[in-house]
Backbone bond lengths (Angstrom), bond angles and torsions (degrees), N, CA, C in turn:
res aa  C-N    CA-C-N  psi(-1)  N-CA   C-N-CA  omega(-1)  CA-C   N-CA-C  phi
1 X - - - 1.469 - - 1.527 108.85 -
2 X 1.250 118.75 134.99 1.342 135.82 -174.81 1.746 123.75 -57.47
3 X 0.973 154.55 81.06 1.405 163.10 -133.54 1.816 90.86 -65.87
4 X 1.387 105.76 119.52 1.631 113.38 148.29 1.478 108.63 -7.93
5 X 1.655 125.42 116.39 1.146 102.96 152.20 1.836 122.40 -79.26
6 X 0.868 142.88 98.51 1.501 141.50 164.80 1.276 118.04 -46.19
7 X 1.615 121.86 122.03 1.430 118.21 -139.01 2.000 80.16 -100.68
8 X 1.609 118.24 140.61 1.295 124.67 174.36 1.945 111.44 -47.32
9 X 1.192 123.31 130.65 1.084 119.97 -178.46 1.870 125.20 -48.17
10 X 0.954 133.44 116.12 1.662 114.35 172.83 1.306 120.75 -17.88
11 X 1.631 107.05 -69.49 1.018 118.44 -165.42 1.699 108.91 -156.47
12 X 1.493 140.03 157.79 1.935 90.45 -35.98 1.181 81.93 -88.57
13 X 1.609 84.64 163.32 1.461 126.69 161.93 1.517 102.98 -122.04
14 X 1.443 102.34 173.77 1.621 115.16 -164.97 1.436 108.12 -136.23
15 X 1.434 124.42 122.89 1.717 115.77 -178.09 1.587 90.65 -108.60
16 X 1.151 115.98 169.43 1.521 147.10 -140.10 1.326 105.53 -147.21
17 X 1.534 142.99 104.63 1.474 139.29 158.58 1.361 105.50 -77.49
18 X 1.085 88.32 128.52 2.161 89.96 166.89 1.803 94.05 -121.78
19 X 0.960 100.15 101.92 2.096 121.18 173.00 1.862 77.68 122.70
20 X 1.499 98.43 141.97 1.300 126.27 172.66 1.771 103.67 -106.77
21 X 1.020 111.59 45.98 1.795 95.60 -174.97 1.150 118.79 -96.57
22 X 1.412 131.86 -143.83 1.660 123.64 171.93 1.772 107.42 -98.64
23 X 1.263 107.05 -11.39 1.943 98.95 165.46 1.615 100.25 -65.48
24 X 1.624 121.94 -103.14 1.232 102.70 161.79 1.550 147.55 13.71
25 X 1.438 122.72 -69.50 0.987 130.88 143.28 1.513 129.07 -14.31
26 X 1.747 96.69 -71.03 1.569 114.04 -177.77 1.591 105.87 -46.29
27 X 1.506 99.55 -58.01 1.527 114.38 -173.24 1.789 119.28 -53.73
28 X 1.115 109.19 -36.18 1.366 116.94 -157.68 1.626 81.77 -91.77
29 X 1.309 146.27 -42.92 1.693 159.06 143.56 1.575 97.35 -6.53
30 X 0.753 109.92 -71.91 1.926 141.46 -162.26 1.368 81.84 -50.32
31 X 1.424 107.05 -88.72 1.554 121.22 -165.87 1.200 120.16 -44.85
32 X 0.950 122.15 -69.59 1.425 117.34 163.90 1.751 130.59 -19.87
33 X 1.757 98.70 -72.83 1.505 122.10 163.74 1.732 114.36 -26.15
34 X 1.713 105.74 -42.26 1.236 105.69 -152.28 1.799 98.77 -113.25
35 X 1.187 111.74 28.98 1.638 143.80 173.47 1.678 99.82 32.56
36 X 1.157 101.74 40.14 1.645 96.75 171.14 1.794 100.63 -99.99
37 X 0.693 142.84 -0.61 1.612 135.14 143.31 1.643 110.89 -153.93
38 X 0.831 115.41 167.74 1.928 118.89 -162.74 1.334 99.31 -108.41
39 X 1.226 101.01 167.37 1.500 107.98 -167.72 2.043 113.73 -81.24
40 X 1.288 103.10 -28.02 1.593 90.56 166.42 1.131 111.61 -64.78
41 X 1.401 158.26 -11.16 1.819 152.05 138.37 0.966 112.21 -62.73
42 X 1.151 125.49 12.57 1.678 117.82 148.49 1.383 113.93 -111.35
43 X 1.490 96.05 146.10 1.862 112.21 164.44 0.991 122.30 -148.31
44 X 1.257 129.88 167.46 1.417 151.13 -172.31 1.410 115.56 -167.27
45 X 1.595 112.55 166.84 1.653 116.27 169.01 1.582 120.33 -125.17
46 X 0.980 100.70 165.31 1.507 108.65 -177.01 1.395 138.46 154.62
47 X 1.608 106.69 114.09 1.473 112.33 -171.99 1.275 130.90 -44.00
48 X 1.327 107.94 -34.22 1.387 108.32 -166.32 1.443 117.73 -110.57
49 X 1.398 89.13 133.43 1.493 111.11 176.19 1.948 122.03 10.96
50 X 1.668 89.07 -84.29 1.409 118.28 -160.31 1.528 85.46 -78.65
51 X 1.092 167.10 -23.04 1.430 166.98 179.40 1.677 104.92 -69.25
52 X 1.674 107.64 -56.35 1.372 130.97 -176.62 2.015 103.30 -55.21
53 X 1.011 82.73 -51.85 1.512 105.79 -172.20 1.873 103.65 -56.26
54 X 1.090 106.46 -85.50 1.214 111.11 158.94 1.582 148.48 33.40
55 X 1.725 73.59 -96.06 1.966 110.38 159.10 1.874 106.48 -72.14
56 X 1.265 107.35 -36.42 1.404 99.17 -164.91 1.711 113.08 -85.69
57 X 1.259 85.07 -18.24 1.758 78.57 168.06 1.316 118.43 -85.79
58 X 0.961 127.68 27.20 1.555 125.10 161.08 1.596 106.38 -128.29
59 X 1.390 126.28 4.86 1.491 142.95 -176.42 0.974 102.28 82.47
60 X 1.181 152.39 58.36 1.922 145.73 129.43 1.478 103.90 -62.00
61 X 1.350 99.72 160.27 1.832 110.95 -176.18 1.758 86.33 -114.11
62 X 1.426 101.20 126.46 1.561 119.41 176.32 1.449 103.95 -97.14
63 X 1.455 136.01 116.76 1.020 137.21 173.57 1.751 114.15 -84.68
64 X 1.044 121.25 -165.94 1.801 119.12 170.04 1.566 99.50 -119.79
65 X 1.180 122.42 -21.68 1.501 126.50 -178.18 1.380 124.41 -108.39
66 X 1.332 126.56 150.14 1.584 108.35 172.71 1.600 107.83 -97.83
67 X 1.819 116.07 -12.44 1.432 97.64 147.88 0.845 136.84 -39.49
68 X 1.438 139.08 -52.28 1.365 169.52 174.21 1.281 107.24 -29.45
69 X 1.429 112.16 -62.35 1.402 129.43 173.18 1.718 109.80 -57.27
70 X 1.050 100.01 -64.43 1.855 98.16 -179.58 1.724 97.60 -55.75
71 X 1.052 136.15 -68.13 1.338 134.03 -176.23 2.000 122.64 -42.24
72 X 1.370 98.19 -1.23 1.302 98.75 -176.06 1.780 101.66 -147.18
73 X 0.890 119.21 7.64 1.644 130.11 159.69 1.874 121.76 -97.82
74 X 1.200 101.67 152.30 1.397 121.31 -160.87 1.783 90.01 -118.88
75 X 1.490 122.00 -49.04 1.685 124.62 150.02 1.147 130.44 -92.65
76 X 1.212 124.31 151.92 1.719 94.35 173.22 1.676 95.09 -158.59
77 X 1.118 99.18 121.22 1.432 121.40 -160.41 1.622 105.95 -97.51
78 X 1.622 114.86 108.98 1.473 116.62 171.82 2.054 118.82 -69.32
79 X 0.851 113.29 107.96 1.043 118.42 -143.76 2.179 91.82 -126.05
80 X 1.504 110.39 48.28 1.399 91.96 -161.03 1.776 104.84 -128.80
81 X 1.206 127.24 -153.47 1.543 116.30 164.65 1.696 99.88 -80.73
82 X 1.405 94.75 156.65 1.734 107.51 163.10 1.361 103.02 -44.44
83 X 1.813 122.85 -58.00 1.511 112.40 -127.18 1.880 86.95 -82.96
84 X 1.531 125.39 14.54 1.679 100.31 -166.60 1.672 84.48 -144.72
85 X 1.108 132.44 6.35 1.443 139.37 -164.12 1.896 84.46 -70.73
86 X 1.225 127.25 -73.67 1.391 129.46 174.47 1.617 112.16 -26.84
87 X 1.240 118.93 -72.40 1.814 123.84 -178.11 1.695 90.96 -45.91
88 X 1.196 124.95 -45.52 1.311 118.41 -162.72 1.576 106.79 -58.79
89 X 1.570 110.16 -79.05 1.174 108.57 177.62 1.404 135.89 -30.15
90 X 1.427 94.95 -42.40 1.570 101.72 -173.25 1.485 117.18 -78.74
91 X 1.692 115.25 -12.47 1.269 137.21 150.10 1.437 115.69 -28.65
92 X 1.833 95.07 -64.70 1.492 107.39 -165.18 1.480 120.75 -83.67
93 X 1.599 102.55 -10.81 1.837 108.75 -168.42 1.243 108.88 -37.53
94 X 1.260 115.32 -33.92 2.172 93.37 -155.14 1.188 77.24 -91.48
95 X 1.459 166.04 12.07 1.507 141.07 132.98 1.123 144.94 -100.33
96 X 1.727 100.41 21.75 1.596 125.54 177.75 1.543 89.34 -103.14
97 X 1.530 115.79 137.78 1.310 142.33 149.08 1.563 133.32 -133.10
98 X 1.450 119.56 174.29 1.311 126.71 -179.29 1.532 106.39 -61.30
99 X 1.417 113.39 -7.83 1.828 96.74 -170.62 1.129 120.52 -84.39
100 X 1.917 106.15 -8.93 1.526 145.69 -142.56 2.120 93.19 -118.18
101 X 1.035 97.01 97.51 2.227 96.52 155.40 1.137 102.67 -60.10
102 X 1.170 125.50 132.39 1.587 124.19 167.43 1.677 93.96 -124.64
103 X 1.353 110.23 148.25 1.343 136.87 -157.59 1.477 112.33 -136.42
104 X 1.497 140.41 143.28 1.194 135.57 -159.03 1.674 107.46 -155.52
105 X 1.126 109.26 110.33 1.730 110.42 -178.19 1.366 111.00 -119.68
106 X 1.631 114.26 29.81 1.172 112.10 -176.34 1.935 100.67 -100.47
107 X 1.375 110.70 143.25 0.989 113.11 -159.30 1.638 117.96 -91.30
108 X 1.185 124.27 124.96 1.409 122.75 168.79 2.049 94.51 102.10
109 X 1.281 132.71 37.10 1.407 133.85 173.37 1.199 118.09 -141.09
110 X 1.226 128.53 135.98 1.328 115.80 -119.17 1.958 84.78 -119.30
111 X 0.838 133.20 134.36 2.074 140.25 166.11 1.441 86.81 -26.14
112 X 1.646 133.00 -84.87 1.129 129.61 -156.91 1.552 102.22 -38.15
113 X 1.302 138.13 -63.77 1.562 131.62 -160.20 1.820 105.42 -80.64
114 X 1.104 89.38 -29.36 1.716 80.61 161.26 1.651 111.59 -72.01
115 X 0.581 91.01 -81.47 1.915 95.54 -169.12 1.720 97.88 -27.32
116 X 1.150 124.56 -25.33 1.811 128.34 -155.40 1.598 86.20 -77.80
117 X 1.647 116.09 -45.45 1.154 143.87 -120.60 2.033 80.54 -104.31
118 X 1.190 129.80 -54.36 1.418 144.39 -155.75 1.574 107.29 -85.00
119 X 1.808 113.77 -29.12 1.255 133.43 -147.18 1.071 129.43 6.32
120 X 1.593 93.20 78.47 1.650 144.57 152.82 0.975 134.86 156.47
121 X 1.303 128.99 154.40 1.888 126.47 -138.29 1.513 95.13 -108.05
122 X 1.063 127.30 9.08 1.829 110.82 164.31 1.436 105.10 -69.36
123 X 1.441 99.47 81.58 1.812 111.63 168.90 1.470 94.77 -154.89
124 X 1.735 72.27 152.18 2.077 89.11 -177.29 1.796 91.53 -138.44
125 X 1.342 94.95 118.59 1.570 115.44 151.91 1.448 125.41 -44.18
126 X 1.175 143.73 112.91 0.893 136.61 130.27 1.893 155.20 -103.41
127 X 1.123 125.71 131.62 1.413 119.58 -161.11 1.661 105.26 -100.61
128 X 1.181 127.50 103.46 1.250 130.77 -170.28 1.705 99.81 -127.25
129 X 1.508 106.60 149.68 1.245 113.81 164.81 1.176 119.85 -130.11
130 X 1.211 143.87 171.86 1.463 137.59 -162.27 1.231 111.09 -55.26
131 X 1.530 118.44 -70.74 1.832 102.15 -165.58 1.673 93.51 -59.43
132 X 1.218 113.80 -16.77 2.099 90.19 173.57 1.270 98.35 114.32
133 X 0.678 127.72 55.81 1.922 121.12 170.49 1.789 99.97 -120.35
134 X 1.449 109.44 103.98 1.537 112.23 -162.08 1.347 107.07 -120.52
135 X 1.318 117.19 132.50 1.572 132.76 174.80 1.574 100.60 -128.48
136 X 1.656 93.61 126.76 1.825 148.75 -166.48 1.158 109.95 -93.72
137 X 1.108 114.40 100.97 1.966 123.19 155.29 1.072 124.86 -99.86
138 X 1.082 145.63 112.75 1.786 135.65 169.92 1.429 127.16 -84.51
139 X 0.974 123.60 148.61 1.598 146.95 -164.04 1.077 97.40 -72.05
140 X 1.775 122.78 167.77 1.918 119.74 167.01 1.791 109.86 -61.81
141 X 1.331 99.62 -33.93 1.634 115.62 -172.19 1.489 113.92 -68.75
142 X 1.554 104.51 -47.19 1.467 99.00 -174.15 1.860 123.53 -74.06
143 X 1.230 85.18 156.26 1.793 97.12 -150.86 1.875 89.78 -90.25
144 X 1.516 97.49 160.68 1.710 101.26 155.11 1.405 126.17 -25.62
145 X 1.300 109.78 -57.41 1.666 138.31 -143.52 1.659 72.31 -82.13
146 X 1.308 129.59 -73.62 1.443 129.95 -144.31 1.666 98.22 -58.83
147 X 1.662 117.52 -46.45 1.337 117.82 -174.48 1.864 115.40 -42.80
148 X 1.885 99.22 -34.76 1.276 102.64 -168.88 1.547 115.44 -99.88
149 X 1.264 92.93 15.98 1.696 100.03 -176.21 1.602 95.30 -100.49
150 X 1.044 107.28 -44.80 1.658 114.68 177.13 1.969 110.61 -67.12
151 X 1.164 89.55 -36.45 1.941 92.81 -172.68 1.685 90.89 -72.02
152 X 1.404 132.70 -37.91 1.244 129.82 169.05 1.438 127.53 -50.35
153 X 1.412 120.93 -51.50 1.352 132.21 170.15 1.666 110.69 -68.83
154 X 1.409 123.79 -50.09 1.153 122.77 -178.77 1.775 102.17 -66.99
155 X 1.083 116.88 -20.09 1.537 116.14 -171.36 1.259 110.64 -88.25
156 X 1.805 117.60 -19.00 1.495 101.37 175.75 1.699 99.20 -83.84
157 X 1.037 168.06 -69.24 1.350 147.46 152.86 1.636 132.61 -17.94
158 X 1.349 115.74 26.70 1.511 112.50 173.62 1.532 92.29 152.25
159 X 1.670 98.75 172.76 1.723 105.44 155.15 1.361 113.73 -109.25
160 X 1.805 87.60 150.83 1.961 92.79 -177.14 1.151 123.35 -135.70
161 X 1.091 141.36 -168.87 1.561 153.09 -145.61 1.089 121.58 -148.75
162 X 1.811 145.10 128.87 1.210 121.51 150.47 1.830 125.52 -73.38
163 X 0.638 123.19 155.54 1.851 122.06 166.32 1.475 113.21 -178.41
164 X 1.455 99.58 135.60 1.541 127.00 174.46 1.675 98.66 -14.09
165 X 1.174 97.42 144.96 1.902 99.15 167.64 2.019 103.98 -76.60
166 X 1.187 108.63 -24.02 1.663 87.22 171.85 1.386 121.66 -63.82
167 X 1.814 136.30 -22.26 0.823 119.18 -159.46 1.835 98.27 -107.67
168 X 1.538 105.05 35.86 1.596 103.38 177.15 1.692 104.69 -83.68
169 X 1.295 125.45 -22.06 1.280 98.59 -164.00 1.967 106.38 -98.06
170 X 1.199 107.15 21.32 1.265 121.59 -175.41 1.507 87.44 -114.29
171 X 1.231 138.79 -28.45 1.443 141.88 177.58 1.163 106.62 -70.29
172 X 1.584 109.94 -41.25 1.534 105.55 174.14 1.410 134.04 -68.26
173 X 1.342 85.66 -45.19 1.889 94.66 162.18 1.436 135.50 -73.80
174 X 0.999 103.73 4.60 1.735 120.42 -178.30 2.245 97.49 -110.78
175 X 1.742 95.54 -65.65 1.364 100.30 -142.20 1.791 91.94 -100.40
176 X 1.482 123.54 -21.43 1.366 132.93 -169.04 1.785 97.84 -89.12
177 X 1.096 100.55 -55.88 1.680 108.08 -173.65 1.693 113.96 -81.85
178 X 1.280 118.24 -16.28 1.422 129.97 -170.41 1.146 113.17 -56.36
179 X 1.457 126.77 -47.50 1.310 138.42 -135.99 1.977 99.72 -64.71
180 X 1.847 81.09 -51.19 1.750 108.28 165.35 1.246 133.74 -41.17
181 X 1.263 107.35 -30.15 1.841 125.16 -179.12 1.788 80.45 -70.09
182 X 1.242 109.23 -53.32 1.454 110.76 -145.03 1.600 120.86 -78.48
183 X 1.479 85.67 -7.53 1.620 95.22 173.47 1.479 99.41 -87.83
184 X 1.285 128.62 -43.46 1.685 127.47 -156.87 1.567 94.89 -79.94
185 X 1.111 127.91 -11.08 1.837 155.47 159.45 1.827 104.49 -42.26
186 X 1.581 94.66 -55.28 1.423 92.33 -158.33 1.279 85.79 -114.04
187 X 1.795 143.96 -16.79 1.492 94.27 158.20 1.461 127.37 -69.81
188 X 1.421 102.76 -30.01 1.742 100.93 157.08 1.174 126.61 -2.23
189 X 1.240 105.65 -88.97 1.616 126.07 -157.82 1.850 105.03 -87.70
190 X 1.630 115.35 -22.24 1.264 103.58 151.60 1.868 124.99 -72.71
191 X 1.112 101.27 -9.26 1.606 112.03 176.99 1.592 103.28 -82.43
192 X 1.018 131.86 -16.49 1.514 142.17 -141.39 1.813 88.83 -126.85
193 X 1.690 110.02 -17.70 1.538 91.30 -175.54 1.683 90.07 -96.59
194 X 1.573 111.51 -21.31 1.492 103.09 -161.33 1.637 104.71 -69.11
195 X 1.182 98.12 -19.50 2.006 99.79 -168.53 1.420 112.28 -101.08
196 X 1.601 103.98 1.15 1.891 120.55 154.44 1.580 99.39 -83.63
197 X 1.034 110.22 -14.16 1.563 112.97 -162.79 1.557 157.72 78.04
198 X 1.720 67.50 16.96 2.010 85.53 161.50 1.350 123.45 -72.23
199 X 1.651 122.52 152.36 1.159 118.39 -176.74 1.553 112.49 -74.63
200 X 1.423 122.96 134.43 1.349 128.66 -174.27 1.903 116.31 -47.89
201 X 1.411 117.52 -29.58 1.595 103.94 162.56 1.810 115.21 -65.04
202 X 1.399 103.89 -49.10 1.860 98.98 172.94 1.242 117.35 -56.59
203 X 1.312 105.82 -57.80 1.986 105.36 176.04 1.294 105.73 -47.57
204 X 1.246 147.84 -79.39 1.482 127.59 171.20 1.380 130.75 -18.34
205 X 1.339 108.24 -66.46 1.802 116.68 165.39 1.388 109.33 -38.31
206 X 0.887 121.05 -61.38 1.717 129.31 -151.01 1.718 86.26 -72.38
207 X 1.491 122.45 -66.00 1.383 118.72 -159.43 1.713 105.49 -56.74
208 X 1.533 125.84 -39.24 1.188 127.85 -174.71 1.407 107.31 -64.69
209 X 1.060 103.96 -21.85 2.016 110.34 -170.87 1.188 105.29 -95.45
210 X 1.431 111.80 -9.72 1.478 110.96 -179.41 1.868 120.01 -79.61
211 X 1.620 78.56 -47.50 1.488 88.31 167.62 1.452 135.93 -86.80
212 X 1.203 109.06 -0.56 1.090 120.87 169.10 1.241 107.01 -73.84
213 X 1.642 116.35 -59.23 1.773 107.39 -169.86 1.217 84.87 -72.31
214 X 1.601 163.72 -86.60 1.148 147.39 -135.95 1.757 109.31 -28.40
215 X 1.107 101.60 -54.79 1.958 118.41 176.58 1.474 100.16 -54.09
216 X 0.909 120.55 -50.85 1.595 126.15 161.43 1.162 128.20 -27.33
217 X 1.285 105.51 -85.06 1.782 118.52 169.56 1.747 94.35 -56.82
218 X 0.833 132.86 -63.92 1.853 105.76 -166.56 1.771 114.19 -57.25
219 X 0.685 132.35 -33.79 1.605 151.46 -158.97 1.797 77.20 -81.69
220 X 1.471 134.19 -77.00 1.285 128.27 -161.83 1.302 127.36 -100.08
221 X 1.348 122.79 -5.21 1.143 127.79 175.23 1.669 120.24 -71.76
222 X 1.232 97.51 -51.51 1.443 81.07 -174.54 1.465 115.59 124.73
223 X 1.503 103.11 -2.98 1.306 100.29 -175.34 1.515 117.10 -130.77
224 X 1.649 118.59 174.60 1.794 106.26 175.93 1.224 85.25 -84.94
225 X 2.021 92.08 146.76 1.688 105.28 154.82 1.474 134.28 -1.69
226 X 2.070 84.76 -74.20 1.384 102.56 -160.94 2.248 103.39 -51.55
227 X 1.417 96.53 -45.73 1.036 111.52 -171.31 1.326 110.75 -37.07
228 X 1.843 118.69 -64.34 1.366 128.35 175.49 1.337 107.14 -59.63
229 X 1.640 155.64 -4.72 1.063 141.68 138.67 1.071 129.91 -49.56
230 X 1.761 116.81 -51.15 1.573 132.77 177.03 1.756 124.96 -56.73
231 X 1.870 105.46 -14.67 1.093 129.64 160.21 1.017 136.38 -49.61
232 X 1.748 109.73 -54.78 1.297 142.03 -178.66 1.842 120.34 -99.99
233 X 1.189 105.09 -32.78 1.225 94.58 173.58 2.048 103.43 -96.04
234 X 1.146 75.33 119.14 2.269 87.27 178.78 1.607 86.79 -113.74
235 X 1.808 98.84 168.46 1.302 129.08 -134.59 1.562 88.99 -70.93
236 X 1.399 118.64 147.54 1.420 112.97 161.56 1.878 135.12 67.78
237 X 1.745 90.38 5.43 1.851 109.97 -157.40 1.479 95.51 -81.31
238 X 0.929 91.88 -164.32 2.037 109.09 159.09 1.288 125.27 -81.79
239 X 1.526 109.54 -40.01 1.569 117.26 175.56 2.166 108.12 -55.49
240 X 1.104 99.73 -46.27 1.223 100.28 169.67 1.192 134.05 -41.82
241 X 1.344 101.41 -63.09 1.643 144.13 164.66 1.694 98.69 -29.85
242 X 0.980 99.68 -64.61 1.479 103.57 -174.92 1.728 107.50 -69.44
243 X 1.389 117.35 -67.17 1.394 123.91 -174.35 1.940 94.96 -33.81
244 X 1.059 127.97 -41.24 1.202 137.37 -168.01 1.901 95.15 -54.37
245 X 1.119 97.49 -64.60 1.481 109.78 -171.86 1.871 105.43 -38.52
246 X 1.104 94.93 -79.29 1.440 120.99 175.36 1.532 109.79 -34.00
247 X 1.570 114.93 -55.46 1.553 94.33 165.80 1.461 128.04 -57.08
248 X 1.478 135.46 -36.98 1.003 144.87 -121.61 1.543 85.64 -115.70
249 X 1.768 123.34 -20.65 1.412 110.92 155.80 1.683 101.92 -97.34
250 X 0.825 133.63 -9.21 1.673 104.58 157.36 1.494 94.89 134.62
251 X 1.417 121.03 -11.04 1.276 123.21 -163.36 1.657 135.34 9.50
252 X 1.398 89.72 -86.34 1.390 127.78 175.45 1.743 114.98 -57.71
253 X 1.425 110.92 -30.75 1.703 105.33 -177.67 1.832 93.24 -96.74
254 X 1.653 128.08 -1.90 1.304 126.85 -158.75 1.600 82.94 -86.46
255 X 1.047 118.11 -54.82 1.598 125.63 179.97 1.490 126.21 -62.48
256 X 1.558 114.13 -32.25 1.529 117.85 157.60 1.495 130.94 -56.15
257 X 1.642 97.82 -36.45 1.693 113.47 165.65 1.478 105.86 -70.70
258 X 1.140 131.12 -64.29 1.194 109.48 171.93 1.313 150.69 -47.78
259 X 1.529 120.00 -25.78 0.829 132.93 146.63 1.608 134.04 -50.65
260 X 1.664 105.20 -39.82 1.538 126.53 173.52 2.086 89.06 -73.13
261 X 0.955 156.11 -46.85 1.317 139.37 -102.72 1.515 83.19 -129.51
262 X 1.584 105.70 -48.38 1.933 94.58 164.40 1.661 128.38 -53.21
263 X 1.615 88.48 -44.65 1.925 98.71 -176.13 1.434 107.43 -55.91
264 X 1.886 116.31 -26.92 1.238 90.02 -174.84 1.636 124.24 -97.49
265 X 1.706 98.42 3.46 1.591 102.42 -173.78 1.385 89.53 -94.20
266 X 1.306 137.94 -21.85 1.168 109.93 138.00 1.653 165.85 39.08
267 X 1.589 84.82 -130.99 1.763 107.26 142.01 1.419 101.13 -51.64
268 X 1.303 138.95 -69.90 1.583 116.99 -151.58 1.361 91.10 -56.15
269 X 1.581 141.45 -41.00 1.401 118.36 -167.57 1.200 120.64 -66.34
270 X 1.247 105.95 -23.98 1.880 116.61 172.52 1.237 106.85 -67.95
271 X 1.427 127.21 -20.14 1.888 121.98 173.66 1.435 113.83 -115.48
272 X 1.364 93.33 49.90 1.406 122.99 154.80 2.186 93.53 32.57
C-alpha cells in the first residue's frame, strides 16, 4: 500500500542542497534575494573552505554531512554532477521518504532512474540554467500542490515552464547549454567593436547591453524575431550590411547545430 503523501508545509518549510556548487548556489541566491523564504531554511554541505564560505555569506547553514541535510529538510534538491548523482542517492535512500519532495537539477537523468534509485517517485525534475529560465516535470508521486510549490521557489529566481520530461534534453540544448552560445555571442561582437576600434571596457558594455535589450524587445514586444529585424534593418543600411555577413557564414544553421548537437549528447548522458 502506497505511503500517505504528506503535503510540504506552507510555511516554514526548509529545502536542503545536496552538491554545494554554483547551480545551487545561484538558486539558494535567488531565493533568498527574492524573500520568499530566508536564508536560515536553507542548507547544504561541504568541506571546503571556499564552498562553506560562499553559502554562508549570505546566511545558509553549512552542514559537514549530506545526511544532515536530508535529516533537516522538508525539500531537498539534488544539485550534483550527472556522473555521481546515482552513488549519491542511493547513499541517502534509507533517509529519503514520501514526507520529503525530492527535486533534481542534475542534467541529462531521467525521474524514472531517480525515483528507482530514491524508492519513490515524489520527485520533480527540474531544468534550470543560470540567469534562471526553468522547465518542470513531475514524478508519478508528486502532487499538484508540490508542482506549485516548486514552480514558486524556482519562479522567484527566473521564469518557468511546465513540459513533458521527454522534451528535457532538447531543453538542454536550447535553454541548459544556450546561455554559452550567448556569451561567445557577445564576446564576438565586443571583439568586432574592438577591431572597429572601440576601447575594450565600452565594447563589452555596449555588446552586453545590446543583447540584453534585444532579449527584451522579443520577450515584450509582441512580435516574431524575424519581424523585429525587418524593422531595423532598411534598404541598403548597415544593419543589412552586416545581416549579409552573418548569412554568408552560416549563422543561423551554426546555432541550430548546436543546439541539435548538445540535445543529443544529452540523451547519450541519460543512457548512461
Amino acid at each position: 500500500m502506497a505511503a500517505k503523501i504528506v503535503p510540504v508545509p506552507s510555511e516554514p518549510y526548509t529545502v536542503g542542497f545536496i552538491g554545494a556548487g554554483k547551480m545551487a548556489e545561484s538558486i539558494a541566491r535567488g531565493v533568498v534575494k527574492s524573500g520568499l523564504l530566508p536564508a536560515a531554511h536553507i542548507r547544504t554541505a561541504h568541506l571546503g573552505t571556499a564552498r562553506r564560505t560562499a553559502f554562508e555569506s549570505f546566511g545558509v547553514k553549512v552542514l559537514d554531512k549530506n545526511s544532515q541535510v536530508v535529516e533537516q529538510s522538508d525539500v531537498v534538491i539534488f544539485s550534483v554532477k550527472p556522473q555521481v548523482v546515482k552513488d549519491v542517492v542511493l547513499q541517502l535512500k534509507p533517509l529519503l521518504s514520501e514526507k520529503q519532495l525530492l527535486v533534481s537539477v542534475v542534467a541529462g537523468v531521467k525521474l524514472k532512474d531517480l525515483q528507482e534509485w530514491a524508492g519513490h517517485s515524489r520527485f520533480i525534475r527540474v531544468m534550470p540554467n543560470t540567469p534562471a529560465a526553468v522547465v518542470i516535470s513531475l514524478g508519478g508521486a508528486a502532487t499538484n500542490d508540490d508542482g506549485e510549490l516548486i514552480s514558486m521557489l524556482f519562479g522567484a529566481i527566473g521564469k518557468e515552464w511546465k513540459a513533458d520530461e521527454k522534451l528535457f534534453d532538447a531543453v538542454t540544448g536550447l535553454s541548459g547549454s544556450g546561455p554559452v552560445y550567448i556569451y561567445l555571442a557577445i564576446e564576438a561582437l565586443a571583439d568586432g567593436g574592438v577591431a572597429a576600434g572601440l576601447p575594450r571596457e565600452l565594447a563589452l558594455g555596449l555588446a552586453s547591453q545590446t543583447v540584453l535589450g534585444a532579449a527584451t524587445m522579443v520577450g515584450n514586444a509582441g512580435k516574431h524575431p524575424g519581424q523585429l529585424k525587418d524593422d531595423v534593418a532598411s534598404p541598403g543600411g548597415t544593419t543589412i550590411a552586416g545581416i549579409h555577413e552573418l548569412e554568408k557564414a552560416g549563422f543561423r544553421g551554426i546555432l541550430m547545430n548546436a543546439v541539435v548537437a548538445a540535445a543529443k549528447r544529452s540523451n547519450e548522458l541519460s543512457q548512461g
